[in-house]
C-alpha positions as protocol buffer text, in pm:
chain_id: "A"
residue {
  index: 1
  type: UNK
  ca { x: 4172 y: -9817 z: 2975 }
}
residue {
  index: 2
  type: UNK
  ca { x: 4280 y: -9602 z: 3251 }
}
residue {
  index: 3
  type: UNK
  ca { x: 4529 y: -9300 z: 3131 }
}
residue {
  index: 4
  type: UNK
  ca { x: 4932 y: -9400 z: 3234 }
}
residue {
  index: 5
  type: UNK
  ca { x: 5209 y: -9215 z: 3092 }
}
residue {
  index: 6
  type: UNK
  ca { x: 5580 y: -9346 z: 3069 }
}
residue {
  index: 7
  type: UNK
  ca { x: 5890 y: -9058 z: 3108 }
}
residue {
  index: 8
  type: UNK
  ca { x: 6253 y: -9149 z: 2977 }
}
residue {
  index: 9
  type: UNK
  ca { x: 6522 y: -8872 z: 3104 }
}
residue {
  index: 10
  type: UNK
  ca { x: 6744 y: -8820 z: 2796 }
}
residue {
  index: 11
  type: UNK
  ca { x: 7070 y: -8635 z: 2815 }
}
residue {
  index: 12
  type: UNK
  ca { x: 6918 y: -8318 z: 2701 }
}
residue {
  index: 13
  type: UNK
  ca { x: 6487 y: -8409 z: 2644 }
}
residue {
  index: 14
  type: UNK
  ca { x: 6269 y: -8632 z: 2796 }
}
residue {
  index: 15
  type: UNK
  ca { x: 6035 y: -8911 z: 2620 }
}
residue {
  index: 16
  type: UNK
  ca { x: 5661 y: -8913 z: 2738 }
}
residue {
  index: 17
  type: UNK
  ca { x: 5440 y: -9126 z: 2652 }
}
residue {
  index: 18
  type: UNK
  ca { x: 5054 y: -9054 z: 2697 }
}
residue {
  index: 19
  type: UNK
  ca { x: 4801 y: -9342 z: 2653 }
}
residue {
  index: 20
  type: UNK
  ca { x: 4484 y: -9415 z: 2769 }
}
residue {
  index: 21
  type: UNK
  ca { x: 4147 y: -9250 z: 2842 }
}
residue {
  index: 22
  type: UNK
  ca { x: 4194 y: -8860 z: 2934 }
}
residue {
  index: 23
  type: UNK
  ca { x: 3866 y: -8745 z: 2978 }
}
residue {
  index: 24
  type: UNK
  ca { x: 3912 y: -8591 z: 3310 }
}
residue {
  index: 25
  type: UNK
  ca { x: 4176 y: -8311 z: 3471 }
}
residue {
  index: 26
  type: UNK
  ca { x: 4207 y: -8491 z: 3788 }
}
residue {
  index: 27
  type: UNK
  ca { x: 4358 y: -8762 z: 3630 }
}
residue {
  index: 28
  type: UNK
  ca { x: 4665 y: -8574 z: 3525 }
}
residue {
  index: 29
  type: UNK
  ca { x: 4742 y: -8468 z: 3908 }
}
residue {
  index: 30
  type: UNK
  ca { x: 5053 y: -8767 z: 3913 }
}
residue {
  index: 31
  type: UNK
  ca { x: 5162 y: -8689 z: 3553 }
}
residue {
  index: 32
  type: UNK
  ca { x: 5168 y: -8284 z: 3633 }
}
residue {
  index: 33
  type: UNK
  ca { x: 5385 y: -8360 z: 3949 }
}
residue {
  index: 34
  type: UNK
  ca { x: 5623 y: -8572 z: 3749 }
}
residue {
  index: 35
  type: UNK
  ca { x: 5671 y: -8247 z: 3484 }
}
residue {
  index: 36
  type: UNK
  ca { x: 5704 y: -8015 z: 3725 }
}
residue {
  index: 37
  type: UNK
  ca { x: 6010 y: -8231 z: 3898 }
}
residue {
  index: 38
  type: UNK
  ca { x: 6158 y: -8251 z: 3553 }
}
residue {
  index: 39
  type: UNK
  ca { x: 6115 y: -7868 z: 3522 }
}
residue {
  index: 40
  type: UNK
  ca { x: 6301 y: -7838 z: 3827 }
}
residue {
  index: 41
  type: UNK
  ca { x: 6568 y: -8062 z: 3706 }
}
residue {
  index: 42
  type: UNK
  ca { x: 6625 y: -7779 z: 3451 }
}
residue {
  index: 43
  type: UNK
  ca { x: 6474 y: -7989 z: 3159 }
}
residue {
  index: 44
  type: UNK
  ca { x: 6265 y: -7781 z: 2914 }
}
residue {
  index: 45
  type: UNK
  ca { x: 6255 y: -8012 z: 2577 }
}
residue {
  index: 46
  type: UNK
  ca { x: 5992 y: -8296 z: 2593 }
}
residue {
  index: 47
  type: UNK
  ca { x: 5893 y: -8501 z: 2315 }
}
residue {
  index: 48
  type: UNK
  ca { x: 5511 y: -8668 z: 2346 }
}
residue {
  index: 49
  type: UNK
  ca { x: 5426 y: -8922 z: 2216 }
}
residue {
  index: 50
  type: UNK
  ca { x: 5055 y: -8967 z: 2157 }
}
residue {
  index: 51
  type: UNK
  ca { x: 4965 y: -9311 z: 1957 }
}
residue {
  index: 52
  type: UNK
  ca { x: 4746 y: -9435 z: 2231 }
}
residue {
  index: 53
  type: UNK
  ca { x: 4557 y: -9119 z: 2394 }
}
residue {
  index: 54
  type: UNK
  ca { x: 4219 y: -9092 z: 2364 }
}
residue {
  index: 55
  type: UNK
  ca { x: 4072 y: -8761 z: 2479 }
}
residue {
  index: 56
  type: UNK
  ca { x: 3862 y: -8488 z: 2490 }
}
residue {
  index: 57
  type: UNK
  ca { x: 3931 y: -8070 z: 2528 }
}
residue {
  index: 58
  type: UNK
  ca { x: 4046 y: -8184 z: 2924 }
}
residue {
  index: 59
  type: UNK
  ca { x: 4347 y: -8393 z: 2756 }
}
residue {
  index: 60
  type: UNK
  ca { x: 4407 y: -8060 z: 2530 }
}
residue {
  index: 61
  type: UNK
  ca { x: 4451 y: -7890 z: 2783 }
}
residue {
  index: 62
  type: UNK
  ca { x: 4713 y: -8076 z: 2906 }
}
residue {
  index: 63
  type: UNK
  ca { x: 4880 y: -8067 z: 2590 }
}
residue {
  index: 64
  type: UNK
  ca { x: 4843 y: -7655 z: 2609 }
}
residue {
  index: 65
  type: UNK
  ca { x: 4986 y: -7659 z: 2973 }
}
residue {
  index: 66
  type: UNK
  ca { x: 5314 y: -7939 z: 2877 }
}
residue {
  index: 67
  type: UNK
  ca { x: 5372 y: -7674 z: 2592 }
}
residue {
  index: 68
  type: UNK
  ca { x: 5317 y: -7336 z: 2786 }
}
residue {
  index: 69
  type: UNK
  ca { x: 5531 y: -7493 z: 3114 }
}
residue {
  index: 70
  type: UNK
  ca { x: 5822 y: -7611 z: 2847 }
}
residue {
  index: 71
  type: UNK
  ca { x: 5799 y: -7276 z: 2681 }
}
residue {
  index: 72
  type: UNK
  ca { x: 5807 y: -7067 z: 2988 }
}
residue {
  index: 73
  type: UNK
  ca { x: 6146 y: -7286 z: 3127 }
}
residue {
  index: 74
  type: UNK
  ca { x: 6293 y: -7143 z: 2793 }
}
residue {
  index: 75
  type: UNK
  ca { x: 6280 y: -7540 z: 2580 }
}
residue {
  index: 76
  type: UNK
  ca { x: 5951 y: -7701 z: 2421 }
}
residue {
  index: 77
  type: UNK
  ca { x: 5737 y: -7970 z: 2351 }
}
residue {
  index: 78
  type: UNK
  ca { x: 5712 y: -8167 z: 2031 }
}
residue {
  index: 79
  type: UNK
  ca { x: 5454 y: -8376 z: 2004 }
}
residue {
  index: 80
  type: UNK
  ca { x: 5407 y: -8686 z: 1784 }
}
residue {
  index: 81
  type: UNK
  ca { x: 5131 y: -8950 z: 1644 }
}
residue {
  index: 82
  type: UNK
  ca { x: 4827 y: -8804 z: 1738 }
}
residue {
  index: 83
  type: UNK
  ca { x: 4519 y: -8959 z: 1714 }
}
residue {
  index: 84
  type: UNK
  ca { x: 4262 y: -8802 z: 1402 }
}
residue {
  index: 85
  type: UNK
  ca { x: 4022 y: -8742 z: 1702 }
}
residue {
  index: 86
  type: UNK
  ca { x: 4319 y: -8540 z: 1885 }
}
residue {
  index: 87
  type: UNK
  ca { x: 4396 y: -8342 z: 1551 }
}
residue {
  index: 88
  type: UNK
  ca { x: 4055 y: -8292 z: 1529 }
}
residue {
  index: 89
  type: UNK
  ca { x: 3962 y: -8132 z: 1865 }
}
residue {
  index: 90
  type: UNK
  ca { x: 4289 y: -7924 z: 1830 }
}
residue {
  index: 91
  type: UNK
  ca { x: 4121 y: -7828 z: 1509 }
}
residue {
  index: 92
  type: UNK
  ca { x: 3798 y: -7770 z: 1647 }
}
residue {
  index: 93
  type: UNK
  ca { x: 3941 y: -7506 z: 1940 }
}
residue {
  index: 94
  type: UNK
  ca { x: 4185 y: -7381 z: 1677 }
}
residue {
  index: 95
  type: UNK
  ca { x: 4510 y: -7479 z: 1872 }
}
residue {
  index: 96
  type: UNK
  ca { x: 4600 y: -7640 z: 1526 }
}
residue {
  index: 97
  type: UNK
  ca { x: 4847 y: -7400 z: 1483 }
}
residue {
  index: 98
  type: UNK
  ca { x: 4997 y: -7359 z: 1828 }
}
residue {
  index: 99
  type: UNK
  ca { x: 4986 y: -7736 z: 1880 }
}
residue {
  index: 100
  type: UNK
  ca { x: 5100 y: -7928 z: 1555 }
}
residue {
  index: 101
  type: UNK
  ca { x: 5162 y: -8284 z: 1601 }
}
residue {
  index: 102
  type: UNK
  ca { x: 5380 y: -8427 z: 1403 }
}
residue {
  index: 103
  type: UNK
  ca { x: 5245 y: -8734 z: 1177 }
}
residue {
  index: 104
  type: UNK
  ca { x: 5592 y: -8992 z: 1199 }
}
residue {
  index: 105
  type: UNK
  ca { x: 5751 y: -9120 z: 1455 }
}
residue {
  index: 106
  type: UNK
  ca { x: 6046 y: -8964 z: 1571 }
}
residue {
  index: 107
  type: UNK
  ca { x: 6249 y: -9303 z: 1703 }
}
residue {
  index: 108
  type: UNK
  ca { x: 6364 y: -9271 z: 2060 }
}
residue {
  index: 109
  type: UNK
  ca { x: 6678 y: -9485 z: 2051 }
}
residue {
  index: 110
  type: UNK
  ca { x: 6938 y: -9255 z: 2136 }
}
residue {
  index: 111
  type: UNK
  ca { x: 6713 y: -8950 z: 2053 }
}
């Protein structure tokens, strides 16, 4: 499975969705373009959802760069269902406490 990611524009956040095989930084070149539009848009809060992501550190460090660019532009990122092999690595690299995803699903209708 190839990595895709899905963006819904709320009022005041957007939705992502990351799913998919992240094993590579190149492969984030689309979804990076796509953040820094919304940045531009003056959004700053994203919630990510991560059910379906399988990664490795590369797909960390998106996470780290979502978080720093949302941080920087004043908002943040919130990020939700992550895989026990994404909780690990954060673990691992000890972004487990800069980076805490949150277990349950925050529901997106009308979020």
């Amino acid at each position: 499975m190839t990595f895709e990611f899905k963006i819904e524009e709320k009022k005041d956040h957007v939705v992502i969705s990351l799913k998919g095989n992240l094993l590579q930084l190149n492969q984030t070149i689309d979804f990076m373009d796509e953040l820094n539009a919304l940045l531009a848009q003056n959004y700053a809060v994203f919630h990510i959802y991560l059910n379906d992501l399988n990664t490795n550190s590369n797909g960390i460090q998106l996470l780290v760069n979502i978080l720093t660019k949302a941080r920087i532009a004043g908002g943040d990122a919130h990020f939700y269902n992550a895989s026990k092999e994404v909780v690990d690595t954060l673990a691992t690299l000890k972004l487990n406490m800069v980076i805490k995803p949150v277990v349950s699903e925050l529901t997106t209708a009308g979020s």
